[in-house]
Each structure stands twice: as C-alpha cells, then as structure tokens.
C-alpha positions in Angstrom: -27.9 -57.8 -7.0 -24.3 -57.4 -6.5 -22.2 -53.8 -6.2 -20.7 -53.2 -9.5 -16.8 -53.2 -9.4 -15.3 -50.4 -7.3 -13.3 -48.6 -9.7 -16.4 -48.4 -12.0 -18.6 -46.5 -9.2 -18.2 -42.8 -8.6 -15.5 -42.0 -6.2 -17.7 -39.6 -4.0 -20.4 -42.7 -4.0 -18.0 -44.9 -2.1 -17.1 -42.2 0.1 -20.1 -41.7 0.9 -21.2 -45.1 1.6 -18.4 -46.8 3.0 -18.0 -43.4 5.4 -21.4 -44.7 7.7 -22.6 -41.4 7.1 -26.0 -43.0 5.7 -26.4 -44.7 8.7 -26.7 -42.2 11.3 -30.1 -41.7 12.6 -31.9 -39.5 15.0 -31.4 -42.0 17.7 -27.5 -42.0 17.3 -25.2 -40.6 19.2 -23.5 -37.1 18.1 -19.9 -39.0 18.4 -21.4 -41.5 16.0 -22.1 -38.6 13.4 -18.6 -36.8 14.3 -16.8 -40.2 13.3 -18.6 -40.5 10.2 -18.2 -37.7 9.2 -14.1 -37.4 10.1 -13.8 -41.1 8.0 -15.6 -39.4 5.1 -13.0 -36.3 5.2 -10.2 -39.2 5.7 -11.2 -41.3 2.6 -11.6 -37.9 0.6 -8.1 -37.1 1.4 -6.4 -40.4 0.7 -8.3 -40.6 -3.1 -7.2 -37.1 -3.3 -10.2 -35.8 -4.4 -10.7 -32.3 -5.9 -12.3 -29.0 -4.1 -15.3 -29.8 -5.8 -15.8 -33.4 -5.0 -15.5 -32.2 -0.9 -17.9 -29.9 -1.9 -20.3 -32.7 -2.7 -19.4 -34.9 0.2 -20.3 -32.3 2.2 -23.7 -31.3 0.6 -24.4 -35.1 0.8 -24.0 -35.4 4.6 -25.8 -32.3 5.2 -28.5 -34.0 3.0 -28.6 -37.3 4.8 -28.3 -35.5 8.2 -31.3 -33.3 7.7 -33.3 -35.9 7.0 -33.4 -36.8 10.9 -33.9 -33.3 11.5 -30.9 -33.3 13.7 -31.0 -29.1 13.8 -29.6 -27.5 11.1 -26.8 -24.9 12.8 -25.9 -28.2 15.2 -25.1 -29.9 11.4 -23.5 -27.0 9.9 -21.2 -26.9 12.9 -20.0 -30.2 12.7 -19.5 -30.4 9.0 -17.3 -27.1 8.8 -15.4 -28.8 12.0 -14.8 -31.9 10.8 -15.2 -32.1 6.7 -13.0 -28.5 6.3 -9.8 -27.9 6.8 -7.5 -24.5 6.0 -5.6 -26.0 3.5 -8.4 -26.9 1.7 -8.4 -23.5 -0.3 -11.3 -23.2 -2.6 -11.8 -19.6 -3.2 -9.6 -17.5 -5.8 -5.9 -18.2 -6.2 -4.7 -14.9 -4.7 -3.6 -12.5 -6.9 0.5 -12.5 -6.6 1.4 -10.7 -9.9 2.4 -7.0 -9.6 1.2 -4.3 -12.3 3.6 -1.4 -13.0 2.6 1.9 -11.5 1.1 3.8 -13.8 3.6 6.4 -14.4 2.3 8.2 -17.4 -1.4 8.9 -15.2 1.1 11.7 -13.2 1.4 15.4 -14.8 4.5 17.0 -15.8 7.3 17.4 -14.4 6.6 15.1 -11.5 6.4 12.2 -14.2 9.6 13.1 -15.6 11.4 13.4 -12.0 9.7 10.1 -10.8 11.3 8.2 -14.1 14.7 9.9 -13.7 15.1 9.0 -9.8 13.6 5.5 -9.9 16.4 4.8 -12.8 18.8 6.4 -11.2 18.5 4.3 -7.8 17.5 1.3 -9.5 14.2 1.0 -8.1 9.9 0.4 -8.9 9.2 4.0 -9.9 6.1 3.3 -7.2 8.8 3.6 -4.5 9.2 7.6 -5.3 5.8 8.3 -7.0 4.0 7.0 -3.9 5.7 9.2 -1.2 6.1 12.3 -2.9 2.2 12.4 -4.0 2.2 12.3 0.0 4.7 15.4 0.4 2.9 17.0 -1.7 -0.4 16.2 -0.1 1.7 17.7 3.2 2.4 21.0 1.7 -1.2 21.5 0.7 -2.1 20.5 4.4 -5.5 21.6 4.8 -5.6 24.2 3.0 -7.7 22.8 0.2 -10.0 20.2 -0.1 -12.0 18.9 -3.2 -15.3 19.4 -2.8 -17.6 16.4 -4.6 -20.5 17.1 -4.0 -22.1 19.5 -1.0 -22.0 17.4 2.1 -19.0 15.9 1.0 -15.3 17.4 1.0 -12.0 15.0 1.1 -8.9 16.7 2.5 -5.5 16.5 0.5 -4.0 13.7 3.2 -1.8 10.8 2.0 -0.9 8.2 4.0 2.0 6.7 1.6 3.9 3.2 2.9 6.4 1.5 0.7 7.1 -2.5 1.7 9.7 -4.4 0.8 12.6 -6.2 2.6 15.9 -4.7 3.4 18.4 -4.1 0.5 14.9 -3.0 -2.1 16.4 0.4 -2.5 13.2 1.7 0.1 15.2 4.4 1.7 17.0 5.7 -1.6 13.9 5.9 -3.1 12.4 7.9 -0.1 15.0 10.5 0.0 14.6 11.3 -3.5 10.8 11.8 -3.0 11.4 14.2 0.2 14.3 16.1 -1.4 12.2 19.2 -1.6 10.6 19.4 2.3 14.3 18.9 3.1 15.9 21.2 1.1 13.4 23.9 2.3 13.5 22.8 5.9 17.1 23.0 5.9 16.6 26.8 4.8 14.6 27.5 7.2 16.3 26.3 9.8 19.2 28.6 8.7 16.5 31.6 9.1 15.3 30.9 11.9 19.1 30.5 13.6 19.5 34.3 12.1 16.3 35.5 14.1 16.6 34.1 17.2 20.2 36.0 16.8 18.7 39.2 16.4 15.6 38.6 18.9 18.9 37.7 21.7 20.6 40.5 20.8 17.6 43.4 20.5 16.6 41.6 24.2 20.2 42.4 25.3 19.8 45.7 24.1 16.8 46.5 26.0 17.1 48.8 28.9 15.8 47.5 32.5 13.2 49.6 32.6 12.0 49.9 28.5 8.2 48.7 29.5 7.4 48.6 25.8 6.7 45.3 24.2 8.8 42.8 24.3 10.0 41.1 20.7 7.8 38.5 19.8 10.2 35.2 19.9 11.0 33.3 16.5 9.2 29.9 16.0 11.3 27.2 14.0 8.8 26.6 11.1 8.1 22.9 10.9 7.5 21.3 7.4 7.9 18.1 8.4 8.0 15.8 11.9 9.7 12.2 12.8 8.0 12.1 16.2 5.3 10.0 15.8 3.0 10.2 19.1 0.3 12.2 19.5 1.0 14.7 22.1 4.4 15.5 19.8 2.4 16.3 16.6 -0.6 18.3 18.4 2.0 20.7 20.3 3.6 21.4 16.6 0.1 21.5 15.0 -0.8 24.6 17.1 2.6 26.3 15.8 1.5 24.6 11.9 -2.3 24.6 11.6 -1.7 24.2 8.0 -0.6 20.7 8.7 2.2 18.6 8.6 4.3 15.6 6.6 5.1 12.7 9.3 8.3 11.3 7.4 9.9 8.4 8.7 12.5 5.6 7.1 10.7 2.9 9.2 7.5 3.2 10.0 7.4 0.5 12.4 7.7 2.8 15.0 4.8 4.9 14.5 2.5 1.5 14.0 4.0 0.6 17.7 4.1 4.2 19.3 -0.2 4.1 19.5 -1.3 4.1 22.8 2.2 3.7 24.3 1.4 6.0 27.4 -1.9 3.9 28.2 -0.7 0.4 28.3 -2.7 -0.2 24.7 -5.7 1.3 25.7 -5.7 4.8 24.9 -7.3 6.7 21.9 -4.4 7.3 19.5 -6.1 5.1 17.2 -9.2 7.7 17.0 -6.7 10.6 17.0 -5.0 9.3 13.9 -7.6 8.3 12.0 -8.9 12.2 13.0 -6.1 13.6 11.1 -6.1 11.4 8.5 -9.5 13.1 7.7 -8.2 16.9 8.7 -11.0 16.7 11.4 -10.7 18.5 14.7 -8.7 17.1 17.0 -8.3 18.0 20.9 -5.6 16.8 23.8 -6.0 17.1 27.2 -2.7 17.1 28.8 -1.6 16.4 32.7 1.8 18.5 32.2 2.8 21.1 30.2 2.3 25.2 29.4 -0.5 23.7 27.3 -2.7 21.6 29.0 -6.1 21.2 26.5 -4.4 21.6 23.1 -7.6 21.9 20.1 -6.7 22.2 16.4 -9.7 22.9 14.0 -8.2 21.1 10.8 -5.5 18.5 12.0 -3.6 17.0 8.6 -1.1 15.3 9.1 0.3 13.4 5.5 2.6 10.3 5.8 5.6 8.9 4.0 7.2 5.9 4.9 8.6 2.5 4.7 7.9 -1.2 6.3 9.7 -4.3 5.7 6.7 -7.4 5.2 7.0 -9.2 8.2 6.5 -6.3 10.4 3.5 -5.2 8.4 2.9 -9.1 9.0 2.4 -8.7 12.7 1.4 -4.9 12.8 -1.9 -5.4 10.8 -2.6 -9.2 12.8 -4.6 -7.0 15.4 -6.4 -4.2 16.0 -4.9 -2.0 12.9 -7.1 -4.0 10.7 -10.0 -3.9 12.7 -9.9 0.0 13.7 -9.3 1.0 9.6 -5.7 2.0 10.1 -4.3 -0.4 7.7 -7.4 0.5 5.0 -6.0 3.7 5.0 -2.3 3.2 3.8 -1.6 3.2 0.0 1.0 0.6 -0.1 3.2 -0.7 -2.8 5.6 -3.7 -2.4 7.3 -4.4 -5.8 9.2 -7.4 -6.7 12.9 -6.8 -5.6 14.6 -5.5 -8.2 17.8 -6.8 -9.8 20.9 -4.7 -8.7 23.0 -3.7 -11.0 25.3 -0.2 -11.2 24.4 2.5 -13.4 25.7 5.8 -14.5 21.9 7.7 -14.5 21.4 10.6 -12.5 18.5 12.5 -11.4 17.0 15.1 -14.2 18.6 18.1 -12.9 15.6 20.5 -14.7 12.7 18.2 -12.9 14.2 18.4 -9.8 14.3 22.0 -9.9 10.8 22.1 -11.1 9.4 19.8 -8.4 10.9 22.1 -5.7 9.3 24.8 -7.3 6.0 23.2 -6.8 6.3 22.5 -3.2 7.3 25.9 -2.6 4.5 27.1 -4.1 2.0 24.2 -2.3 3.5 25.3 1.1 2.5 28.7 0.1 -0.9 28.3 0.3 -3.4 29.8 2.7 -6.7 29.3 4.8 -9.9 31.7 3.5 -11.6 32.8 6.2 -15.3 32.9 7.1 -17.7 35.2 7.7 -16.2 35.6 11.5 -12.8 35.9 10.3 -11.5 32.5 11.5 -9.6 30.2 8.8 -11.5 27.8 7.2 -10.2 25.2 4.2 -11.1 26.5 0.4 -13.1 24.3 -0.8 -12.8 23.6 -4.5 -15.6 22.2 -7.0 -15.1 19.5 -9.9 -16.2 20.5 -13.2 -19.1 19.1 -14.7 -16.8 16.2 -16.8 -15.0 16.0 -13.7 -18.2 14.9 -12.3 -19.2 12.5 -14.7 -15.5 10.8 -14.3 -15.8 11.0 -10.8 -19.5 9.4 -10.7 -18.2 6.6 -13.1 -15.3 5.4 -10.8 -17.9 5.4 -7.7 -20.6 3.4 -8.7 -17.9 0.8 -10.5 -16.4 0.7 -6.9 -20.0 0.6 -5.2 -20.3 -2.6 -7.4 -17.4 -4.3 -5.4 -18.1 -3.3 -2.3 -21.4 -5.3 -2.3 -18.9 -8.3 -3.3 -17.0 -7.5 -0.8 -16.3 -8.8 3.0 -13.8 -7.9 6.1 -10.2 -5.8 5.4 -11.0 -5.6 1.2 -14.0 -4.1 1.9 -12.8 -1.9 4.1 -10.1 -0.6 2.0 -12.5 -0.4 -0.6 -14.8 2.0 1.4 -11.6 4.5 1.5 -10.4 4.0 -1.7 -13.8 5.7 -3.4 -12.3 8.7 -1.8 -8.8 8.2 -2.6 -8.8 8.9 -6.2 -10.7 12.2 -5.7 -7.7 13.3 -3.3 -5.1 12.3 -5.8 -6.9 14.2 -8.1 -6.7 17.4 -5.8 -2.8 17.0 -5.4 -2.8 16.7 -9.2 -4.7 19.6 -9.9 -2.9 21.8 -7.4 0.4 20.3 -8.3 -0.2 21.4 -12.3 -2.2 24.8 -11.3 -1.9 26.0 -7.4 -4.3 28.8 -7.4 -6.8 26.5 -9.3 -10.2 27.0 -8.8 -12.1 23.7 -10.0 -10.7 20.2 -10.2 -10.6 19.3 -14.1 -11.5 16.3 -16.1 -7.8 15.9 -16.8 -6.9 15.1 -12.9 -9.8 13.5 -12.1 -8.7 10.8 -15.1 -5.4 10.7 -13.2 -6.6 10.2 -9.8 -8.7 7.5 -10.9 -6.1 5.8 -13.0 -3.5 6.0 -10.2 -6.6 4.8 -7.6 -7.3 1.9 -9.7 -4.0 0.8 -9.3 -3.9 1.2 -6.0 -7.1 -1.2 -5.5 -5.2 -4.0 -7.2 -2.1 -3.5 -5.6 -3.9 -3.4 -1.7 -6.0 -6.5 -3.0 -2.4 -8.0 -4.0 -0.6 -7.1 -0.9 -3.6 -8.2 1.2 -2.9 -11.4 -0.2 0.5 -11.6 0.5 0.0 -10.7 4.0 -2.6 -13.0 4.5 -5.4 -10.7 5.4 -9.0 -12.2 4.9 -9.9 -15.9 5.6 -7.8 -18.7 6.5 -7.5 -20.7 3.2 -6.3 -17.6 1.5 -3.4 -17.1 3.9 -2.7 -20.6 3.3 -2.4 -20.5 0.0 -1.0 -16.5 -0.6 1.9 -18.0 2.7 2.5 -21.1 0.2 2.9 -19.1 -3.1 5.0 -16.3 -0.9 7.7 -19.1 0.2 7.4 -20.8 -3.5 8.0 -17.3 -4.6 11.3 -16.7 -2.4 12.7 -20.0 -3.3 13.1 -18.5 -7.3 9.5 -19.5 -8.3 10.1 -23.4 -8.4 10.8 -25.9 -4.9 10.4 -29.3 -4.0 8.5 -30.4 -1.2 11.5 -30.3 1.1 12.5 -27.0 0.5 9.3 -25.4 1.3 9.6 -27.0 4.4 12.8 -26.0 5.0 12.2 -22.4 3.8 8.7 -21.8 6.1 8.7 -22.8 9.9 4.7 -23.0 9.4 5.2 -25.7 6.9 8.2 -27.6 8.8 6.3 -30.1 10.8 3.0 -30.3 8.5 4.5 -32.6 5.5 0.8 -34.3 4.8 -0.7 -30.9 5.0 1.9 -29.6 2.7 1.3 -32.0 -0.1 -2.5 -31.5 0.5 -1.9 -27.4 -0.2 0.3 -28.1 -2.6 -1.8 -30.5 -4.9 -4.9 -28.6 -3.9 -2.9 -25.3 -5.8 -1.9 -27.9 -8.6 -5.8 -29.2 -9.1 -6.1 -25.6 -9.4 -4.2 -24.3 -11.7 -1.7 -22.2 -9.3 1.1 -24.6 -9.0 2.5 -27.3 -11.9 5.0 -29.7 -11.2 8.1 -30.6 -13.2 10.0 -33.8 -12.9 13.4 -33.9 -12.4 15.1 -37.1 -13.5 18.4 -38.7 -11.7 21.6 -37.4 -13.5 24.2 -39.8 -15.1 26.2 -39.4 -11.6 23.3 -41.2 -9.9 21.1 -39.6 -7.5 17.3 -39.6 -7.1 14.5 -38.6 -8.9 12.4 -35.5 -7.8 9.2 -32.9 -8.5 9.2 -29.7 -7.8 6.3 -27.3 -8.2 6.4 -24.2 -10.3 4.3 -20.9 -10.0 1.5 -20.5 -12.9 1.9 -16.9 -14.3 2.1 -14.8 -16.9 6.0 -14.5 -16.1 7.9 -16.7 -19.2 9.3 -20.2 -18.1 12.7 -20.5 -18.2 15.8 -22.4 -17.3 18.4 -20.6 -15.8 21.9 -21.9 -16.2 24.4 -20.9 -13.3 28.0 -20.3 -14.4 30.9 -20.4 -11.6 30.4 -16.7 -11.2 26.6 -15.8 -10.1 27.1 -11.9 -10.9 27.2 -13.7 -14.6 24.0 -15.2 -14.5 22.0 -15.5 -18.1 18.3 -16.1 -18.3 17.5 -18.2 -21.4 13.9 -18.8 -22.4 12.6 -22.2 -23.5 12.5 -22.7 -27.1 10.9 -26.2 -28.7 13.4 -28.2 -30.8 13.1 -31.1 -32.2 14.2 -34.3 -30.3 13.9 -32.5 -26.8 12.5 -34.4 -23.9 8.9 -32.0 -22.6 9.8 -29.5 -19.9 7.8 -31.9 -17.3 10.5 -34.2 -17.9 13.6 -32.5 -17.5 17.2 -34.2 -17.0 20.1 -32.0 -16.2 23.2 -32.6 -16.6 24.7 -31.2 -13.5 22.1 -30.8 -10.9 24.2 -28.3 -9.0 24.5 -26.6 -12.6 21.0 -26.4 -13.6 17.3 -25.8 -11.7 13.9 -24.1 -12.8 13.0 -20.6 -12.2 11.0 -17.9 -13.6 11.7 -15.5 -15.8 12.3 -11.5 -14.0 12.7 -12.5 -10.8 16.0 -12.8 -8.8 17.9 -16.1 -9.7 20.7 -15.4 -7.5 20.2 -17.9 -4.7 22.4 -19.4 -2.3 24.3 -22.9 -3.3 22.6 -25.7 -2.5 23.4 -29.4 -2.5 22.7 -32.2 -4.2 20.6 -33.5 -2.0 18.5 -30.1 -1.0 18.2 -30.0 -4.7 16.1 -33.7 -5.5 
C-alpha cells in the first residue's frame, strides 16, 4: 500500500523516517548514527517545528537507538550533541519585568526619607532604600545579632549593590542613602584634628625628664572605609571591632581588588565571605607593626554600585561559584525618564534618619562571663517565630526546585529577611530586646522582593544554563532597542547575534512559538520602500505607538484605542516611517534617528 500524501502525515513522522534514524542498527557505524541524527535536527529546523515536536524527535531516536542496545549514556551523548542546540530555549521565558520595591514594608521615618530622596533625584526608590538598610546594618556592626533559634544567630551585615548603566541617577541616589555616616564622619574628623592638637601640644609641654605616662595618641574614628583589600579593612577593624560600612560609587574595584597580591590565588574570597558572616577573621602579615592581625567579630556592611556589563564579566567566574555574588542584594531598575523637578529632600526625615544612625553607632558589645565583648544576642517573639517559620519552609520548598546560582542565592536569602528584620527593629527601637512580629513582616516582605528581583537580574545577566542566556541576551537587546526590532537591528545592536542570522531567526521564532516575542508587520509607505516585521516584547507593559515630533524632549506616548475602520495592530502602515515605530509603553522612547532603511 502506498504512503499517504505528505502533507497529510505528521510532520515529526516524516522526520523521523526520511532522517535514516530507523535504520541504524547495532552493526552501524557511530558516524552513521551521528548523520542521522544531525539530518533529523536539520529537517526539524527547516519545517520549523515547535520545542515540543524536538522533544519528540528526540525521544523517538532515543527509542529506536535503544532498541540495539547501543549503551544508553553513549546515546544520550550524541542526541544532546547533535539534536540540541542553545537557542533552542525550552525552559521558562525569563522573568524581565521589574516589581516596585516595596516601600511601604520600611518603618517610619526611613519610608518617608526614601520617598522624598528618590523623588527628588528622579530615581527607583530601591536605589536609596537598598544602601541605606546597608548603612544602617554598618552602624549596628556587630553589635547585635537576631537570634532564631539557639544554634542559629545572623549578624546585621548587608551587602547592598545597585546596577544600572551610567546616567541612572546610581550615584545621586547613593549619596543621599550615606548622608548620615558622612555627616557624622565629617564631625569626627573635626574632633579628632582638635585632639591630636592638644596631644602635640601637652607632648611639647612635657619636660625631658617627666617619666610619667605619656598621653595616649588620638585615633581617627572610622565609620566608614573606600579601601577595599583585605589587609586595609583588618588594620582599621582592630581600631573598629564594632565593624565597618565599605562605601564605594563603583564597586568594580572591590570585585577586582580579591587576591590582587597573590596573582588570583589567594584567600580574599574566604576572608570576605568571613565578614559577611561577622566570623573571626585572622591576617598574617610579612611587613608591618602588626604582623598576625585577629578580630573576633569582623562586619564589614557594603553599599555600592555596578554598571551591568561589569557585573556581566565579574560574576562569569569564580564569584558565582565561591557564593560571592549569592550574597549581594541587587536592584537594577528600568532607567528612568529624566525630567527636572523642583522636590527636595524632607528636611524633618532627614533629620530623623541621622538621629537613628547616631543612635545605631552608639551601640555596644556585652561582655561574657570573662569580661571580653561578645555580640547581644536578641530573641524573636513567639509571632515573630511563627512569621519567621512561614517564610523558611515556603523558601525550603524552592530550594528543592532549585539548581546552580538560584539556589545558591536562595540558600542566603532564608537568612536575609531575618537580618532585615533586625535592622528594622533596631532602626524603630535601638535598645530593643526581642525582634517583633511587626519587623519580621517587613523583613520578609522586603526579602521576597529581593528573591524576585535576584531571580530577575540573574536572568538578565545570564546566569544559569545556556538557553536561558540565550534567550534573557535576546530579550535584553530587544529591550534596549525600545521594546520592538527587526531582525537587522538586533543584529546590529548585539555583536553575539551579528554573524548568527539563521540562529537569530531560530531564537527569535522559538520566543514567538512561545509566547515571549509577537511580530508586527510593517507595510511599505506611499513613498515606496519595503515591507518589514519586527518583533515586540509580551508583557504586562500597555502597547503603544509612539509618535515622534521634530523635538524628541516632546515626545507623547499614546495608547492604542480600537476604532472602527482601522487596519489590526499586526498590520500597521505608517505614514512616515521616520515618523512613526512601535514601542512599549514606560520605557524610554528616546532613541537615536534612524533611517529608512535601518527602520524596514
């Protein structure tokens, strides 16, 4: 009997039998099986088949070739080789959308002074919140920790790291959240200049032969450092056991300053991921007055900022690997529109801030039964508890889910929100003696949204398996080309994508098939010119078409509205191609002019 007609037959059936992959036997060759199966990934590519009909090309060769008991890992090997490629994405779109930072979750009058300073500079209020939860972690130090549970006591230590590229309003932002630290360092300073006057002066005053004491000489009380190695931060440490803020613009710096006296292969690594935890830390020094230097309770908080593509090629490596990068809360909000405004920072919440690091900075060691300082350790209250013990075992839940860099961030992010909730408490009540159900709410609000936005930024950056920083790189360039590009501009836009045009339209209508990407037709205008597609991101943002006067600071957002007699927005003709083009709506439409031809 004759094969039915070709276009009535499954499309994976003809793969699969015109491929030769039914053919091979125990007595073939292996090349024989590696060209069957690289045809059967060929014809599956030309029909354009879906994610799911590779899926079942695959589990039909793996079938077939088991039959002949060929050895299982031997097939496996071969089939993710040759049948799988990285722009074959079939997991998840990644996550893009960002969530607002939960404001309201922070207590009074920090909310108020992180609402008046992001709308003064113009900026995501996560750009201030973020680093002044971590100078306030620094004036606590370790002092405090919260204490969840016997054999278990997190430290009040932040690591804080704002992304975004230059011109976000990063460093605005960061000078508002460490007006306080400055403000008191800058006092101090002035104090100490006054006492090393007098200590000069009551040394000149001294007689030759006065054999009493000499005047103990002022130290320079340090609230904060810019110095990021090592041997720099333990030498202040001995001076500050309390702990200390690292506050630097760029962070990039301290990312590259590890190991940078042992050619990459020193342990700065362990010695930052010590004080991350307030653990002991000890340096053994070559030069100095000091050679062994050994703090008990290192803390050292951090506030900073990174623009993407160095995070890009700082967490490639080992920062991943050694848990570095797991334990950075990070926010990287969508760039803002600039505009000039006449807000100003709350004069009364700034003042009360200030008072609270003040009295943060204030705080002490107890001591133990031997008289040396020790951290107080400070219980939860019983609903504490119960909030506490609900966010854990929802977390725990992921974490079996979970694989590589998310599930290591998830693994420090169960103790995150009980850290914010000691800043919270402390920040609201210094001398408090239990942590309350109040900030234990808060820390766990303000941790959840930290889990979505790591899981987000992860995405961006690419971290986890090779389809997903396929796609999350595709959607990134999509996204700086105004949310809508052609095939040529991507490739134009992203030297990965510049010599890979078949692998680009196989990403790209593998993120259509999906449901990540939609494409719009754009038809020839009266003037002439040729027709064109480009691809638009799939959110919850509103679609929109965004007509560009001659002045670009006047550019109007107008969303779609259905009227009668109106062509559907897949079929869109302009009138003026250089006048007209697809974007999406709350994100930055000012782009740079393009021609005619970029624009088909």
């Amino acid at each position: 009997m004759a094969d039915p007609p070709r276009q009535k037959r499954r499309i994976v059936d003809v793969i699969y039998a015109d491929s030769g992959i039914g053919d091979v036997t125990d007595q073939s060759p292996r090349s024989e099986r590696i060209a069957a199966l690289k045809k059967m990934k060929s014809m599956a590519d030309e029909e354009g088949c879906s994610p799911a009909q590779h899926a079942e090309l695959r589990d039909l060769a793996r079938d077939s070739l088991s039959f002949w008991e060929l050895g299982e890992r031997d097939i496996d090997a071969d089939i993710e080789r040759y049948m799988i490629d990285e722009t074959e994405v079939e997991a998840d779109p990644p996550d893009t959308k960002y969530r607002p930072y939960p404001v309201a979750a922070l207590p009074e009058p920090i909310r108020s002074y992180v609402q008046s300073a992001a709308s003064s500079i113009g900026c995501d209020p996560s750009y201030v919140a973020l680093p002044l939860l971590a100078v306030m972690a620094g004036a606590i130090g370790a002092t405090r920790r919260i204490q969840i549970k016997p054999n278990w006591s997190e430290p009040a230590v932040l690591w804080a790291v704002t992304v975004g590229d230059s011109g976000t309003l990063k460093s605005p932002a960061l000078s508002a959240a460490v007006a306080a630290v400055e403000e008191l360092q800058r006092r101090e300073f002035i104090q100490y200049k006054r006492d090393i006057a007098d200590y000069e002066a009551e040394l000149d005053a001294r007689e030759k032969k006065d054999r009493s004491p000499a005047p103990n000489k002022p130290i320079m009380p340090t609230l904060y450092i810019s110095d990021a190695t090592v041997e720099a931060i333990a030498v202040r440490l001995i001076d500050t056991p309390r702990g200390l803020l690292l506050y630097r613009d760029e962070l990039s710096g301290w990312l590259a300053s590890h190991n940078q006296y042992r050619h990459g292969h020193g342990g700065d690594e362990a010695a930052w991921l010590a004080m991350h935890g307030a653990r002991p830390l000890r340096v053994d020094r070559k030069t100095g007055d000091r050679p062994t230097i050994y703090v008990p309770y290192a803390a050292v908080s951090i506030c900073g900022s990174i623009q993407p593509d160095i995070l890009r090629g700082c967490v490639a490596g080992a920062n991943t690997a050694n848990g570095m990068l797991a334990r950075m809360l990070l926010a990287w909000p969508p760039r803002p529109k600039r505009k000039l405004t006449d807000r100003r920072i709350d004069p009364v919440a700034a003042r009360c801030v200030h008072d609270i690091y003040r009295q943060l900075i204030a705080l002490g060691y107890a001591a133990d039964d031997a008289g040396v300082d020790c951290p107080v350790d400070i219980p939860l209250t019983p609903e504490a508890y119960r909030i506490y013990d609900g966010w854990f075992n929802d977390l725990a839940a992921r974490q079996q889910q979970a694989t590589g860099a998310h599930a290591a961030a998830l693994s420090k992010i169960e103790g995150l929100a009980a850290r914010l909730a000691l800043v919270i408490q402390l920040a609201v009540d210094p001398g408090s003696r239990a942590v309350e159900a109040d900030a234990m709410t808060a820390g766990v609000t303000l941790a959840r949204w930290q889990l979505t936005e790591t899981a987000r930024i992860y995405a961006m950056l690419g971290v986890g398996s090779p389809a997903d920083r396929e796609a999350s790189d595709l959607v990134a360039v999509i996204e700086r080309l105004g949310g809508a590009a052609t095939l040529r501009e991507i490739r134009r836009a992203s030297a990965r994508w510049h010599t890979r045009s078949e692998d680009l339209e196989r990403a790209v209508y593998g993120l259509v098939g999906r449901g990540v990407l939609r494409g719009v037709d754009v038809l020839p205008t009266t003037k002439g010119g040729r027709p064109g597609r480009r691809y638009m991101i799939n959110s919850d943002h509103t679609i929109a078409i965004t007509e560009t006067p001659k002045n670009p600071e006047k550019n109007e957002v107008m969303a779609i509205a259905p009227k009668p007699n109106t062509k559907p927005l897949n079929a869109i003709t302009p009138q003026n191609t250089q006048e007209n083009r697809v974007s999406v709506m709350a994100m930055d439409s000012d782009r740079e002019n393009e021609s005619e031809e970029d624009r088909v």
